[in-house]
C-alpha positions as CSV (number, residue, x, y, z in Angstrom):
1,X,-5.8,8.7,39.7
2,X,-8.4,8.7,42.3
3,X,-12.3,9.6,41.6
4,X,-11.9,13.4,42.5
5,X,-9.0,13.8,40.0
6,X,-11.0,12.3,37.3
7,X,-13.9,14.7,37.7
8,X,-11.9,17.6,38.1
9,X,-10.0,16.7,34.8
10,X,-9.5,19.1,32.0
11,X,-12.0,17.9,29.4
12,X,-10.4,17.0,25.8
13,X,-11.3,19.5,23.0
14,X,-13.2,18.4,20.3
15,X,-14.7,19.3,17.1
16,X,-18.4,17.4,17.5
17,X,-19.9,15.8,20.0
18,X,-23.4,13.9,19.1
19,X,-25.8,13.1,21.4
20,X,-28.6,10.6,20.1
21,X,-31.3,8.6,22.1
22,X,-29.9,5.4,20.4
23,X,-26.8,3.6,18.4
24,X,-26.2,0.9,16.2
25,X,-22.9,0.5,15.7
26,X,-22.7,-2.4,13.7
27,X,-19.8,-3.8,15.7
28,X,-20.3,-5.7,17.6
29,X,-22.8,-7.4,16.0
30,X,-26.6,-7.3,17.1
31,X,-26.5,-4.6,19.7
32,X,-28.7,-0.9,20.3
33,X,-27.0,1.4,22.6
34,X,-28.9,4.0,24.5
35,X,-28.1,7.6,25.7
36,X,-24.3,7.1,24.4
37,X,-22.6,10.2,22.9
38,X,-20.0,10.0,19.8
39,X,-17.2,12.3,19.8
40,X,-15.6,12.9,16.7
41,X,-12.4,15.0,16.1
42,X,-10.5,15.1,12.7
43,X,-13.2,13.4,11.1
44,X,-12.4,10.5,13.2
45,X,-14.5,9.1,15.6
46,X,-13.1,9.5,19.3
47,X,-14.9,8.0,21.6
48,X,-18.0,6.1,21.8
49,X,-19.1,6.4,25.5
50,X,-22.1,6.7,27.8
51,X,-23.7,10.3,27.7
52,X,-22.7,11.4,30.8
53,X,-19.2,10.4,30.7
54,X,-19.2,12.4,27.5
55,X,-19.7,15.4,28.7
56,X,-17.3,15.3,31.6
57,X,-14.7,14.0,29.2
58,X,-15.0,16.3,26.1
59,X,-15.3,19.7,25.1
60,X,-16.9,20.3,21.3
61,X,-16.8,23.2,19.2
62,X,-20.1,21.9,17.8
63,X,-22.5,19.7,20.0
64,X,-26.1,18.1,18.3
65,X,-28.5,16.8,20.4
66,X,-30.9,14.5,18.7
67,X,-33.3,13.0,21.7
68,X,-35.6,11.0,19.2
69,X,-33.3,9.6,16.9
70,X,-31.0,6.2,16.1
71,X,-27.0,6.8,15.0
72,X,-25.5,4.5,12.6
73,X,-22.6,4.2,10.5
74,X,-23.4,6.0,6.9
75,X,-24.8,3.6,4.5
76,X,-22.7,1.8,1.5
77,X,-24.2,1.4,-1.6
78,X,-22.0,-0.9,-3.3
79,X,-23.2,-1.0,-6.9
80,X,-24.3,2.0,-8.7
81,X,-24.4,3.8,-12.2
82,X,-25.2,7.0,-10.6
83,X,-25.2,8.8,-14.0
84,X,-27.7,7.2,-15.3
85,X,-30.1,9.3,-12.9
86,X,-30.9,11.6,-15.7
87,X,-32.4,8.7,-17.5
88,X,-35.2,7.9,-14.4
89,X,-38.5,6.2,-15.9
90,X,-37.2,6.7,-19.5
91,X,-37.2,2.9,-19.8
92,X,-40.2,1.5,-17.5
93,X,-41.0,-2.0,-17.7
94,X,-38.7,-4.0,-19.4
95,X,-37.0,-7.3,-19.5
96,X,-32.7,-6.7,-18.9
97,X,-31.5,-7.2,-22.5
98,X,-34.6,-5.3,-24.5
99,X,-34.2,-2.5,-21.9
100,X,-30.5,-2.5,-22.9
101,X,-30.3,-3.0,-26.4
102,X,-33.8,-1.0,-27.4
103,X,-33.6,1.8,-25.5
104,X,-30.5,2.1,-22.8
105,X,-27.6,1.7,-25.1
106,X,-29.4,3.2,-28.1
107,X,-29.9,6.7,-25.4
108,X,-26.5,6.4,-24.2
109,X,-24.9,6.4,-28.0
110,X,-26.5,9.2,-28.6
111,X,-26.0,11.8,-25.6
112,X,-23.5,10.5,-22.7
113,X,-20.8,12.8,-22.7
114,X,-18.9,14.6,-19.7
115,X,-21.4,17.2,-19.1
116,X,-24.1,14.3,-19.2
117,X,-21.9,12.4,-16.4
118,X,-21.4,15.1,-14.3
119,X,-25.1,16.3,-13.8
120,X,-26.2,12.7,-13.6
121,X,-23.5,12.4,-11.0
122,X,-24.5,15.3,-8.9
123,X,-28.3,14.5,-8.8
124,X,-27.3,10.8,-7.7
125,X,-24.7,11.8,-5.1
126,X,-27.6,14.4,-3.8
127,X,-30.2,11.9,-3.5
128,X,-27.9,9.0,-1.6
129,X,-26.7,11.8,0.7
130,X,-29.8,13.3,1.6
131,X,-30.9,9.3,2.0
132,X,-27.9,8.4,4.6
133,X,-25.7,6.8,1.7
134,X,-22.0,8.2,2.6
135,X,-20.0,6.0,0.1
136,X,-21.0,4.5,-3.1
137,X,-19.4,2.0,-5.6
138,X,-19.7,3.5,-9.1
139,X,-20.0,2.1,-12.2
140,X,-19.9,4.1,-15.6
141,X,-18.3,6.1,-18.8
142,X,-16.5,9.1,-18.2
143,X,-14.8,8.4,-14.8
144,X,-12.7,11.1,-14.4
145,X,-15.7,13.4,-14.8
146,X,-18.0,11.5,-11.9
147,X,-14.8,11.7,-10.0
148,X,-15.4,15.2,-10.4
149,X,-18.8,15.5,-9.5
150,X,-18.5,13.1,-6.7
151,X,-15.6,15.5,-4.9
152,X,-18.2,18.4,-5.4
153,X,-21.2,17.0,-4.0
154,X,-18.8,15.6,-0.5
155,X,-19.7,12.0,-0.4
156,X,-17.2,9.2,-0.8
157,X,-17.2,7.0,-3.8
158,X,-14.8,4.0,-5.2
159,X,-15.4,4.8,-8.8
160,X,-15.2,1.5,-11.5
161,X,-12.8,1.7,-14.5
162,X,-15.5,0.3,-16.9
163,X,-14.4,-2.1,-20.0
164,X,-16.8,-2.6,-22.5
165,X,-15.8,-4.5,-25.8
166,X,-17.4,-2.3,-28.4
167,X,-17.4,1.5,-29.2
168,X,-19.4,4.1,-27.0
169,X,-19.5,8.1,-26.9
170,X,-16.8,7.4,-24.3
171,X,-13.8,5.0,-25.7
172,X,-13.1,3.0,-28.9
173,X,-12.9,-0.3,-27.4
174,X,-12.0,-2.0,-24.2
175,X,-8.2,-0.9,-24.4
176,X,-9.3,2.6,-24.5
177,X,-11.4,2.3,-21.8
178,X,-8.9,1.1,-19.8
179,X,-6.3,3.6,-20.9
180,X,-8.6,6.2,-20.0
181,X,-10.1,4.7,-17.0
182,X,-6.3,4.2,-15.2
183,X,-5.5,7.8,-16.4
184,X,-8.6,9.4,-14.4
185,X,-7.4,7.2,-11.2
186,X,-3.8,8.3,-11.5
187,X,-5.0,11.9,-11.5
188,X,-7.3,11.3,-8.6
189,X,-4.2,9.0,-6.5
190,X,-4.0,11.3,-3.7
191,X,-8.1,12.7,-2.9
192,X,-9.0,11.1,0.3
193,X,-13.1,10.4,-0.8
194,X,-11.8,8.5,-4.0
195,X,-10.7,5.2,-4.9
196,X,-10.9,3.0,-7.9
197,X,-11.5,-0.5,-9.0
198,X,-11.4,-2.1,-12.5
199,X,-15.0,-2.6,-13.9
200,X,-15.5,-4.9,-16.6
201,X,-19.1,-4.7,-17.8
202,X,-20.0,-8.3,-18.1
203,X,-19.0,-11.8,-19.3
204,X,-21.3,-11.2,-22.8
205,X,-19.7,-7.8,-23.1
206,X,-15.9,-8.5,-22.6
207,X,-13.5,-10.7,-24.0
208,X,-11.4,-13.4,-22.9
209,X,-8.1,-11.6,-23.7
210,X,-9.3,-8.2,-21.8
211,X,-10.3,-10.4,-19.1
212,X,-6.8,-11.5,-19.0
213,X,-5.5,-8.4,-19.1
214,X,-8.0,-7.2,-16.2
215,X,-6.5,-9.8,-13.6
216,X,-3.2,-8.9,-14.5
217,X,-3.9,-5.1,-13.7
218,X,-5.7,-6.0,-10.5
219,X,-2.9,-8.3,-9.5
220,X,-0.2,-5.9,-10.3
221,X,-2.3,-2.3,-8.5
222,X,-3.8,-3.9,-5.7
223,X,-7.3,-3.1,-7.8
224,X,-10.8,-4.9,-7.1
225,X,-13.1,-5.5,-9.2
226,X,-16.6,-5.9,-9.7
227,X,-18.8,-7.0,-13.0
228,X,-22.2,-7.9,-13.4
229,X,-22.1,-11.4,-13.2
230,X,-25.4,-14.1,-13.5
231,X,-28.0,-11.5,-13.8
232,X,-29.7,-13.4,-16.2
233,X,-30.9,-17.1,-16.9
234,X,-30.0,-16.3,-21.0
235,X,-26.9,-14.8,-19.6
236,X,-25.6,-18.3,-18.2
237,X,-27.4,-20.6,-21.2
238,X,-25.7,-18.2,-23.3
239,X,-22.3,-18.8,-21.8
240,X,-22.7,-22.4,-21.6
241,X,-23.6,-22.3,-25.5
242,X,-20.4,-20.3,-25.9
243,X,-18.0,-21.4,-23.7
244,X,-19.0,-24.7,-22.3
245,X,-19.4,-23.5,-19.0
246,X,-21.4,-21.3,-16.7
247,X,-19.9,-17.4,-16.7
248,X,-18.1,-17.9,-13.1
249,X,-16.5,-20.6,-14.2
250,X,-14.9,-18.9,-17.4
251,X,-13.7,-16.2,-14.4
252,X,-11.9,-18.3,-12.4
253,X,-10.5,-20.0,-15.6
254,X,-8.9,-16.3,-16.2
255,X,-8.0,-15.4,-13.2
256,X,-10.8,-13.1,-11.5
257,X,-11.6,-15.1,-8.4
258,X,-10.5,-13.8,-5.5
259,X,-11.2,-11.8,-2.4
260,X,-11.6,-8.4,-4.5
261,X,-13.7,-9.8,-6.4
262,X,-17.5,-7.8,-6.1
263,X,-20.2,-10.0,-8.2
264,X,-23.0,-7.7,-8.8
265,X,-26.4,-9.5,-8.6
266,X,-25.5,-13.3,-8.9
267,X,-29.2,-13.6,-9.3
268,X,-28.5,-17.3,-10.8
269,X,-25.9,-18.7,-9.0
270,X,-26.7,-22.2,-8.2
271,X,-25.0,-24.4,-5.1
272,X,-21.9,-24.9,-6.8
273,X,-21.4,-21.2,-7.8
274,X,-21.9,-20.3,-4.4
275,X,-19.6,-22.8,-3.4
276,X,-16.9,-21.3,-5.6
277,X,-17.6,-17.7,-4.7
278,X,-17.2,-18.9,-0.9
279,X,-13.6,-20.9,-1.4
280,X,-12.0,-17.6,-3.0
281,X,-13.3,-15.3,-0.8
282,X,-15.2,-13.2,-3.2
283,X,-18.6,-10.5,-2.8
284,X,-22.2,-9.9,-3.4
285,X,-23.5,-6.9,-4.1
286,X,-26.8,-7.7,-3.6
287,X,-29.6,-5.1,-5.7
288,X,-32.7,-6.4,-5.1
289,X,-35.1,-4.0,-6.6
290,X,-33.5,-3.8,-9.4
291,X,-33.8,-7.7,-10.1
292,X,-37.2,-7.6,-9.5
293,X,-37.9,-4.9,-11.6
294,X,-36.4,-5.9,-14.4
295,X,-37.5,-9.6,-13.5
296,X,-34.5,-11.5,-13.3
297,X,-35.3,-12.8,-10.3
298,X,-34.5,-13.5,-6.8
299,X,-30.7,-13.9,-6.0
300,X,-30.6,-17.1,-3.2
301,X,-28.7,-14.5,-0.5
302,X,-30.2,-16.5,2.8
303,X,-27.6,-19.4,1.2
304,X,-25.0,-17.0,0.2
305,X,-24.7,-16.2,3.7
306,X,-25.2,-19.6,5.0
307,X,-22.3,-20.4,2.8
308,X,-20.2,-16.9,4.6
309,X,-20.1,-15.5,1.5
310,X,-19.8,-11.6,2.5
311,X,-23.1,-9.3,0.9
312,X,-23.6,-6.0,0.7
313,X,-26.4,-4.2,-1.0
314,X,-26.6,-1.7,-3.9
315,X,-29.3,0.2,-5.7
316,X,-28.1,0.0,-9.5
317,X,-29.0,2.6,-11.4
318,X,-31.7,5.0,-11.4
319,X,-32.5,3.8,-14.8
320,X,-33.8,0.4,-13.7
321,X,-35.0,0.7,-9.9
322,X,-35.9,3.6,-10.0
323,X,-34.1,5.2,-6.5
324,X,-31.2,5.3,-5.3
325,X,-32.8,4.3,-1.8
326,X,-30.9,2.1,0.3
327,X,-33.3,1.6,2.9
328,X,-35.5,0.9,0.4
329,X,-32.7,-2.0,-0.5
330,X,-32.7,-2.9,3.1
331,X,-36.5,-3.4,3.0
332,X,-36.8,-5.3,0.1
333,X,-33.2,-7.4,1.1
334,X,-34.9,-8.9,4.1
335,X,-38.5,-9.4,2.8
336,X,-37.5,-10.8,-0.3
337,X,-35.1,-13.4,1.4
338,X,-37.3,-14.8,3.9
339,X,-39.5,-14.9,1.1
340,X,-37.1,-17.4,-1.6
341,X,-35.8,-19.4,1.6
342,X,-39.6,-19.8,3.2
343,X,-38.2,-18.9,6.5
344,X,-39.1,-15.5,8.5
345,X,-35.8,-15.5,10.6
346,X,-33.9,-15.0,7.3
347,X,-31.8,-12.3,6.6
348,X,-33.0,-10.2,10.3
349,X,-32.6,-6.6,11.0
350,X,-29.5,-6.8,12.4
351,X,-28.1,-8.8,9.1
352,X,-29.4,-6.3,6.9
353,X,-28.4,-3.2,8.7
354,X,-24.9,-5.0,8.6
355,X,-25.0,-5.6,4.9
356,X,-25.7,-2.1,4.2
357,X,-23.0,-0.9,6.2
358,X,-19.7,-3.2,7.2
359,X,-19.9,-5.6,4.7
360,X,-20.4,-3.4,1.7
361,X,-17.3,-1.5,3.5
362,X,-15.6,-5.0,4.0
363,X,-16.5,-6.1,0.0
364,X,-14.5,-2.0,-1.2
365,X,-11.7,-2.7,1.2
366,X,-12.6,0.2,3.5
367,X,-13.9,-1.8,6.3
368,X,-11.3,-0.7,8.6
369,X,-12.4,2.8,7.6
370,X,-15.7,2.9,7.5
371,X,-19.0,1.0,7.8
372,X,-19.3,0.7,11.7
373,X,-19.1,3.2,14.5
374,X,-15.6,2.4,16.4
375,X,-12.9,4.5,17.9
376,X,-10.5,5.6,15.1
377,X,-12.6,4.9,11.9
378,X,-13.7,7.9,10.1
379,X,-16.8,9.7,11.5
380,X,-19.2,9.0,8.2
381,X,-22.7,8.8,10.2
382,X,-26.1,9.4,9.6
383,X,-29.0,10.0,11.7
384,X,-32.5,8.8,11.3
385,X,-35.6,10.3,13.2
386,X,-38.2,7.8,14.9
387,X,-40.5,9.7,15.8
388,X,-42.9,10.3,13.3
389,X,-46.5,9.3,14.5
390,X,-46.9,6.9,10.9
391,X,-44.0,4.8,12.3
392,X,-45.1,4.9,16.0
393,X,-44.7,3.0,18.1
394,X,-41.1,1.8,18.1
395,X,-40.4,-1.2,20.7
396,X,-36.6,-1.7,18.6
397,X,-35.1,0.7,16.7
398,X,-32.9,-1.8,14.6
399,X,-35.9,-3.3,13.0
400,X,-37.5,-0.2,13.0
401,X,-34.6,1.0,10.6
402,X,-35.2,-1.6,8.2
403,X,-39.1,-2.3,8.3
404,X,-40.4,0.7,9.0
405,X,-38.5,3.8,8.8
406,X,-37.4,5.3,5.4
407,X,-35.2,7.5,3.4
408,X,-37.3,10.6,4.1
409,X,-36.5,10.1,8.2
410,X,-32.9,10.6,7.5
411,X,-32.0,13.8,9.6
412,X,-28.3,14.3,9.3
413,X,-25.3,13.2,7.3
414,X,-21.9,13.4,8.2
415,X,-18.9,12.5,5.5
416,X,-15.5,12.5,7.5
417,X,-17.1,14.2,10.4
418,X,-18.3,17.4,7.7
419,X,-22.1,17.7,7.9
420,X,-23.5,17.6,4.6
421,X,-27.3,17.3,6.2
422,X,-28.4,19.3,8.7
423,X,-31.9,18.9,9.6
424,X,-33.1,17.2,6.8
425,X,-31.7,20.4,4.5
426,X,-28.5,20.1,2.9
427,X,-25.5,22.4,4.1
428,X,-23.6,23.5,0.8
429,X,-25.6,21.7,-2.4
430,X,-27.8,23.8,-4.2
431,X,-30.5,21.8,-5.5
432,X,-32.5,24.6,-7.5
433,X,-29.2,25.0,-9.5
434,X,-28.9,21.2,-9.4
435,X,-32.6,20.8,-10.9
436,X,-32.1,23.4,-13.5
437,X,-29.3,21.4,-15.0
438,X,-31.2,18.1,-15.0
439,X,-34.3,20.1,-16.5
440,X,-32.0,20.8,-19.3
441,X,-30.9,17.4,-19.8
442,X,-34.8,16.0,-19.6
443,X,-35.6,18.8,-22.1
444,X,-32.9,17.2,-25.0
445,X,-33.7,13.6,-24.1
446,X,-37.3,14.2,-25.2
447,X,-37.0,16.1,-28.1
């Protein structure tokens, strides 16, 4: 085909053409495009082309010019209890196991039930969409009912089957919550947004025979599975009192190592732990504030990526950070690594960005689906504004994204090519009926 039949070429139909000043797409690694459109059709993303070629090439239903702002793919949390949200500030300043056993699990006894986890739910998926997040790994009771709430609200979640040893509001004991857990993904099998992995709480909170019984599952449905895992210093002296050995090591004695494995702070994991984690193939989800917050510490990611262990970065819970901010994650990823490995080219822009993005994608399994902007993955994109005068000027928008720029810069949201932000207003949540619900829930949890 010669030049003239090119341009004289009937341009493709479409359903959304975006037009931003920049991109990062993630992959390839390291790069900023500039005046490149991405065309998006069946929720899939079509092309990612220079501007002009764009329009010669395509024809959208809906087209969104955005001249001061930076595309990337939506954000991952990968560790979350989003409904926990309702219980924001109730337990301020407090080290991990007194804010559990004093005031968390006490609260939770007492007034978690289904129409707890479904508010809780909404008011977390609200506040990670509205803040760029676009899939989220969730960890809590009630699974069937977040599932619920997570389908409602539009953004994609991987929702944890959680096992707990002893008796809560939701199951009897760790069978139970199994039972249950497996019964809310078997209902749930065939919505696009949703997936499941097993969730065992943590070493000091499940056996060895449900650990057992946890590989075997995973093994047998193609499950991952993430746990909280050497939050603590106590929790790894108290293993070694216990069991004779540090809590990863009792996990790979059972079976849990593996590539679907997702450790969730790994705040002590020494040289040898890392080692481990590296030979099997297993994750990080990496929730910096939280550690800090509760003062467990610093997790050593600079050498858990030196070692090519894959990270990706969560919030936790509402409960113990106290937002569900991933770019305050981002932030507080890159400052506090440079920081526990004394070197200022630690954990970059570009590694961060990544580790918000593809590798928590990569660490759920959805990495060919998400977590990058490439021809055929699933158009689940945000768009962040740089050009507020408080973040002026901007000489690179990658670092700008992660030093400088927040939450509140977020402009749009798309889930599967569906805009769920338009303009920093949301298209279909109503959040005065949204706050009227968590008002009530504030209202019993005080008296």
């Amino acid at each position: 085909m010669n030049e003239s039949s090119k341009d004289n070429a009937i341009p493709t139909k479409i359903d959304l053409l975006i037009h931003p000043r920049w991109v990062v797409p993630i992959e390839p690694r390291g790069i900023v495009l500039e005046d490149h459109a991405i065309a998006v059709h069946g929720g899939r993303i079509v092309g990612l082309l220079p501007a002009n070629e764009a329009r010669n090439r395509f024809e959208a239903t809906d087209t969104v010019h955005l001249g001061e702002h930076v595309l990337l793919p939506g954000l991952v949390n990968l560790h979350t209890h989003a409904a926990m949200s309702l219980l924001r500030g109730y337990a301020d300043d407090l080290p991990l196991m007194r804010w559990l056993e004093d005031k968390i699990w006490p609260t939770e006894g007492r007034w978690v039930s289904p129409d707890f986890v479904h508010t809780g739910t909404r008011l977390a998926a609200a506040e990670m969409l509205r803040g760029g997040v676009t899939c989220c790994q969730d960890m809590y009771f009630f699974p069937e009912t977040a599932a619920e709430a997570f389908v409602e609200s539009g953004i994609r979640a991987v929702i944890g089957i959680a096992v707990i040893e002893f008796p809560t509001q939701y199951a009897a004991d760790a069978s139970d919550c199994l039972a249950k857990g497996l019964a809310a993904r078997d209902r749930f099998r065939d919505t696009e947004q949703l997936s499941f992995t097993l969730a065992p709480h943590a070493p000091y909170t499940v056996s060895d025979a449900s650990f057992e019984r946890i590989a075997t599952l995973a093994a047998q449905l193609g499950l991952a599975v993430q746990i909280h895992l050497h939050e603590t210093r106590q929790e790894v002296e108290d293993s070694l009192k216990q069991y004779g050995m540090r809590p990863l090591q009792r996990l790979q004695r059972l079976g849990l190592l593996g590539p679907d494995l997702i450790a969730v702070h790994g705040v002590n994991f020494n040289d040898n732990d890392l080692e481990l984690l590296a030979q099997h193939g297993s994750s990080i989800a990496h929730c910096p504030s939280s550690n800090m917050k509760l003062a467990s510490g610093a997790a050593p990611i600079a050498t858990a990526l030196a070692c090519g262990i894959r990270v990706g970065l969560g919030t936790d819970s509402a409960a113990s950070n106290n937002r569900l901010d991933l770019f305050q994650e981002m932030r507080h990823a890159a400052l506090l690594g440079k920081l526990v490995a004394c070197d200022a080219a630690a954990l970059d822009a570009h590694t961060v960005l990544r580790m918000a993005t593809l590798d928590g994608a990569a660490a759920l399994g959805l990495d060919r689906s998400i977590g990058s902007i490439e021809t055929g993955k699933l158009a689940d994109l945000c768009a962040v504004r740089l050009d507020d005068w408080m973040i002026q000027p901007c000489f690179d928008p990658a670092s700008h994204l992660v030093y400088a720029a927040g939450r509140e810069h977020v402009s749009h949201v798309w889930v599967e090519g569906r805009s769920v932000v338009s303009n920093s207003h949301f298209d279909d949540i109503d959040v005065s009926k949204l706050l009227a619900a968590v008002r009530l829930w504030q209202n019993r949890l005080c008296r």
